[in-house]
N, C-alpha and C positions, 0 to 999 in steps of 0.2 A: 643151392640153399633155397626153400622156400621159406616166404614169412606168412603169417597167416593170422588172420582178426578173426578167430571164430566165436559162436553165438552173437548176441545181438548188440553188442559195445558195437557204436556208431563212431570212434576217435580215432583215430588211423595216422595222428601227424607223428608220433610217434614209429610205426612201424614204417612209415616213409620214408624216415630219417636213417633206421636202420637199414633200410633198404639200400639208400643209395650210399649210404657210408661203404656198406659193403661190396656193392660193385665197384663204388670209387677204390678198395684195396683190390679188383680184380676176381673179383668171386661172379660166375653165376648167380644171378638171385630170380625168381619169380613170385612175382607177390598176387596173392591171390583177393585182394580186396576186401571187403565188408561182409560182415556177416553170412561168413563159411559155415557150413556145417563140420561135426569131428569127419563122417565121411567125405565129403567135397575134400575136406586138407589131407585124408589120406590117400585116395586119390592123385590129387596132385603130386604128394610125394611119390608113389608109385610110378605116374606117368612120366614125371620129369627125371626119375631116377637120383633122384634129391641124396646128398650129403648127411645133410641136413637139414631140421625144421625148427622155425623159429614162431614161440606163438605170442603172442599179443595181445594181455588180456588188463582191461580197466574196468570190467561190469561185476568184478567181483565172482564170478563165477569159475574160476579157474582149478577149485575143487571139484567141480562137476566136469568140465571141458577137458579140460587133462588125462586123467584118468582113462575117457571115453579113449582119446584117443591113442594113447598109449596101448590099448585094449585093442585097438583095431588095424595097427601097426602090428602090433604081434599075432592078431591073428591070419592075418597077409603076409604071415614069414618074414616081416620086414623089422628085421634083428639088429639091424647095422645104423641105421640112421641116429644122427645125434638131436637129443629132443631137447631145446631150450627155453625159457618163458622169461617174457617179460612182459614189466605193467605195475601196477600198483597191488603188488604179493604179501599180504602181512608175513613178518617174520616166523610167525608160528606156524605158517601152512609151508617152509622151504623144505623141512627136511620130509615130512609125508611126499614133498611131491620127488624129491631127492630118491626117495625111498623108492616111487613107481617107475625110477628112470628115467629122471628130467637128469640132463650133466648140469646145467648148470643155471638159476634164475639171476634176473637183471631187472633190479627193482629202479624206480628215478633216482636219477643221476648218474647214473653207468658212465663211466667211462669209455667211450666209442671205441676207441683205440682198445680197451681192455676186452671187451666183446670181439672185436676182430680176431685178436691176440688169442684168445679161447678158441674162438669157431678153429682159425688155421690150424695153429697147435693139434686141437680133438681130430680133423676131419684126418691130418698128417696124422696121427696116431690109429687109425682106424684098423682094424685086421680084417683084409677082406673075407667073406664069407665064400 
C-alpha cells in the first residue's frame, strides 16, 4: 500500500495515522511524504509494486490531482491497483471521482477499522492481471 499527499497540502497527520493503522493490521505501507507529485506517487506505485494507493487530499484539489493520476496509472498499464482518497472530499465530487476509478473515498471521520476492512477485502478480491 502506498499513501501519498500529492500537490501542495502541507497536513500529513492524517495520512500518518492511516499509515500506521495499516501496518499496525499487517500490510505493507510506504508513505511517500509531502508534496508528491501525480508522477513521483505513480512511480512509487510502480516501483514498490503497490496493491494499492492511498491519496490524501485537504488542499481542495482533488479534482485536479485525481484524475492526473488515475491517467498515468493507466497509461503505465497499471490496471490492477486499488485507488483510494481521503481528506476533506465534498460529497458532490465522490461519484465523478467513483466514476474515474477511485473504489472507494474516506472523508473525516472514517472509521479506521472500516478502511482496513475495505483495503483487505479489495486487495483479497483482486484478479490478477
Amino acid at each position: 500500500m502506498v499513501v501519498a499527499k500529492p500537490g501542495l497540502d502541507g497536513h500529513d497527520r492524517g495520512a500518518k495515522i492511516i499509515a500506521r493503522a495499516l501496518r499496525d493490521a499487517g500490510m505493507e505501507v510506504i508513505y511517500t511524504g509531502l508534496h508528491q507529485t501525480p508522477e513521483q506517487i505513480v512511480e512509487t506505485v510502480i516501483q514498490e509494486d503497490a496493491d494499492a494507493v492511498g491519496l490524501s487530499i485537504l488542499s481542495g484539489a482533488h479534482m485536479t490531482l485525481v484524475p492526473r493520476i488515475v491517467a498515468l496509472l493507466r497509461e503505465q498499464g497499471v490496471v490492477d491497483v486499488i485507488v483510494t482518497v481521503g481528506g476533506t472530499i465534498p460529497n458532490h465530487d465522490i461519484p465523478e471521482l467513483e466514476r474515474l476509478g477511485v473504489a472507494a473515498v474516506f472523508t473525516p471521520g472514517a472509521v479506521l477499522q472500516d478502511i482496513i476492512d475495505f483495503l483487505q477485502r479489495s486487495v483479497g478480491e483482486r484478479t490478477p492481471v
